[in-house]
ChimeraX commands (.cxc) that place a marker at each C-alpha (Angstrom):
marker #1 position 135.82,4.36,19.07 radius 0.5
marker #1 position 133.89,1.25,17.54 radius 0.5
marker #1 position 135.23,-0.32,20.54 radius 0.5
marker #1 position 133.38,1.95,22.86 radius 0.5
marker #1 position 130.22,1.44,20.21 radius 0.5
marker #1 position 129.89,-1.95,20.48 radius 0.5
marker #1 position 130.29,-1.82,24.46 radius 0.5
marker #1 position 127.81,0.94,24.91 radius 0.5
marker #1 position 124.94,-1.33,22.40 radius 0.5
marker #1 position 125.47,-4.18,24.64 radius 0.5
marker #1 position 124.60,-2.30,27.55 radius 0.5
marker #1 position 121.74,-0.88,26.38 radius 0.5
marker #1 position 120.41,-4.31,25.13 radius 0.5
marker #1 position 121.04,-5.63,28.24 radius 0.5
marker #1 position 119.25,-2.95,29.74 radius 0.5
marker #1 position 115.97,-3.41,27.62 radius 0.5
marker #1 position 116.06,-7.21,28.32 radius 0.5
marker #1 position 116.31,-6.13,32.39 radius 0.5
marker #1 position 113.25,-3.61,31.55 radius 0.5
marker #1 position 111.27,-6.40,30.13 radius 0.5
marker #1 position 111.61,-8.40,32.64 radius 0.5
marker #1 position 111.40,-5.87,35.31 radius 0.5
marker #1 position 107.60,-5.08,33.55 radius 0.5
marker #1 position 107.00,-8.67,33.15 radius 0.5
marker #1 position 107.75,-8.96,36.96 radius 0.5
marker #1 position 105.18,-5.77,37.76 radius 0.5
marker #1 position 102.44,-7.21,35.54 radius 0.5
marker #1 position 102.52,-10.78,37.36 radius 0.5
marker #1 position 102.68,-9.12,40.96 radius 0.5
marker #1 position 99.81,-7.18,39.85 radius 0.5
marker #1 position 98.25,-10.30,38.54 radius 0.5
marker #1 position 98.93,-12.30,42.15 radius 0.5
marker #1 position 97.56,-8.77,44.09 radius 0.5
marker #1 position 94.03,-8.48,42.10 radius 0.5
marker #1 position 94.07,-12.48,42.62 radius 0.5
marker #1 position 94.25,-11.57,46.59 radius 0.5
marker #1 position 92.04,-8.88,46.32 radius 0.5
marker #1 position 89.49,-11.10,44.88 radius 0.5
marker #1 position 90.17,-14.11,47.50 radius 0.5
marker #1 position 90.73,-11.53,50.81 radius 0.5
marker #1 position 87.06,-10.78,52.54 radius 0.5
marker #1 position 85.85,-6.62,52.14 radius 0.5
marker #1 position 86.12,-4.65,54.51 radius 0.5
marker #1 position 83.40,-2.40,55.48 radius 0.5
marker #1 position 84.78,1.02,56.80 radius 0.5
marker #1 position 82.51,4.30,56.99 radius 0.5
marker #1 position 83.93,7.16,55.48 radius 0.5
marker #1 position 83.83,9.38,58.81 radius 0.5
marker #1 position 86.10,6.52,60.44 radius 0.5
marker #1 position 88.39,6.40,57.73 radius 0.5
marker #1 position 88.67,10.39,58.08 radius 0.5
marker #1 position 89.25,9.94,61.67 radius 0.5
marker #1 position 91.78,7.27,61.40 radius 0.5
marker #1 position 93.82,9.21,59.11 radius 0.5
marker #1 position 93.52,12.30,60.85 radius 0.5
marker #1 position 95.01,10.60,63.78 radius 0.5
marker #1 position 97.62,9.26,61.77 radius 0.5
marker #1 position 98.10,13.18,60.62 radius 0.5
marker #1 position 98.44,14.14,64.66 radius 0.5
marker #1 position 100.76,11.34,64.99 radius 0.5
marker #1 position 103.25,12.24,62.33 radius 0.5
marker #1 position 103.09,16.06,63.39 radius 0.5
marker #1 position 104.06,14.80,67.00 radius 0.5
marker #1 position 106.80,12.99,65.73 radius 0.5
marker #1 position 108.02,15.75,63.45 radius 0.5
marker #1 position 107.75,18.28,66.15 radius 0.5
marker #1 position 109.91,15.77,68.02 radius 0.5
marker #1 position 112.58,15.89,65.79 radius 0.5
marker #1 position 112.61,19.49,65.30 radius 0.5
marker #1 position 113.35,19.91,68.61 radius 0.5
marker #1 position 115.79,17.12,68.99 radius 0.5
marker #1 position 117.82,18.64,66.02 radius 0.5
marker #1 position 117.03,22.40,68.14 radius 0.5
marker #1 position 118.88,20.62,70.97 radius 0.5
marker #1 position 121.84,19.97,68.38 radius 0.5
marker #1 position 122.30,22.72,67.39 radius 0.5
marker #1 position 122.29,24.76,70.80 radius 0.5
marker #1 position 124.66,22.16,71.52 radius 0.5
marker #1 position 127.43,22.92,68.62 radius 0.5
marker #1 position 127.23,26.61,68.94 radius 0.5
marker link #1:1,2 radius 0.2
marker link #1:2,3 radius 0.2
marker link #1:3,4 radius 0.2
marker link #1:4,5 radius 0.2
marker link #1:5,6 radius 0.2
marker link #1:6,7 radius 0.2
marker link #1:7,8 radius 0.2
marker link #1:8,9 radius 0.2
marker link #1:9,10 radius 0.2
marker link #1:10,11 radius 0.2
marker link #1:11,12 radius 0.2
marker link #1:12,13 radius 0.2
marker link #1:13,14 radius 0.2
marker link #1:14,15 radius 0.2
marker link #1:15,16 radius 0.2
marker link #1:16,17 radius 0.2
marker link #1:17,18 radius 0.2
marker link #1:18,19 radius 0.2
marker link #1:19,20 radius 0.2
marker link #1:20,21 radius 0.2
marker link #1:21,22 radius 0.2
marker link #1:22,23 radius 0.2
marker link #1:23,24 radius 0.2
marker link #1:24,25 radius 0.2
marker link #1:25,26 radius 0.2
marker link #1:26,27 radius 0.2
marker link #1:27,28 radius 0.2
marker link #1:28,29 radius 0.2
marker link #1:29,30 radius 0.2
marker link #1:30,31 radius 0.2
marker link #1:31,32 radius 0.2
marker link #1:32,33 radius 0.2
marker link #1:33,34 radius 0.2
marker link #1:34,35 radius 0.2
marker link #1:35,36 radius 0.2
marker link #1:36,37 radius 0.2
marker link #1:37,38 radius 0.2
marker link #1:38,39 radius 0.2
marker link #1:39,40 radius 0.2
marker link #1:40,41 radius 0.2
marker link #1:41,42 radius 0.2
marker link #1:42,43 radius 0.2
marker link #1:43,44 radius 0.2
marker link #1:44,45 radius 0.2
marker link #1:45,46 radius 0.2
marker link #1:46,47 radius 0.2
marker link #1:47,48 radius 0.2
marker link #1:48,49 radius 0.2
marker link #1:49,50 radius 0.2
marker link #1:50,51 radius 0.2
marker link #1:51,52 radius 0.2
marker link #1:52,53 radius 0.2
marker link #1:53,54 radius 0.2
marker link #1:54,55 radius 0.2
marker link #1:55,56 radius 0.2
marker link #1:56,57 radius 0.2
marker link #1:57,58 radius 0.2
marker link #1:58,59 radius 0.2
marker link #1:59,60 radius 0.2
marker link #1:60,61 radius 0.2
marker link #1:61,62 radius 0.2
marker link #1:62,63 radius 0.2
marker link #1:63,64 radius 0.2
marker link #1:64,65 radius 0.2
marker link #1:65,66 radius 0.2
marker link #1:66,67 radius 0.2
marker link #1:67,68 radius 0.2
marker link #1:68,69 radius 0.2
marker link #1:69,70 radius 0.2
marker link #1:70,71 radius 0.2
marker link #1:71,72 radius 0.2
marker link #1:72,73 radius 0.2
marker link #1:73,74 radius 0.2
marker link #1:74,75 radius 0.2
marker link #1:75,76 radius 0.2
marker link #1:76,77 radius 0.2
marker link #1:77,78 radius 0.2
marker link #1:78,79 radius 0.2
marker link #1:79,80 radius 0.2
view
């Protein structure tokens, strides 16, 4: 049982050290994006063409979804 104890507390502080680092990781990639942000020229996109740009991408993924449903349709007319 202590056995099992002192396996199980090594673990977990090897999984603390891997969360630190994991958030230290996250926190400089952050860092390096807002850097880019800061460096990378704006953009200047109206609202209306951002609305129309995604609601292509909308008709686009329904296309491709309707796609599939019938490719699975297909499928399934062909196992029965």
């Amino acid at each position: 049982m202590a056995k099992r104890y002192e396996e199980y507390k090594k673990i977990r502080d090897e999984e603390i050290k891997l969360k630190i680092a994991l958030r230290a990781k996250l926190k400089e990639t952050l860092d390096k994006m807002d850097e880019l942000d800061k460096i990378l020229p704006k953009t200047t996109i109206k609202k209306e063409e951002k609305d129309e740009i995604l609601g292509e991408l909308t008709r686009k993924d329904r296309f491709q979804l309707e796609i599939e449903l019938d490719k699975i349709k297909e499928k399934l007319l062909l196992l029965q």
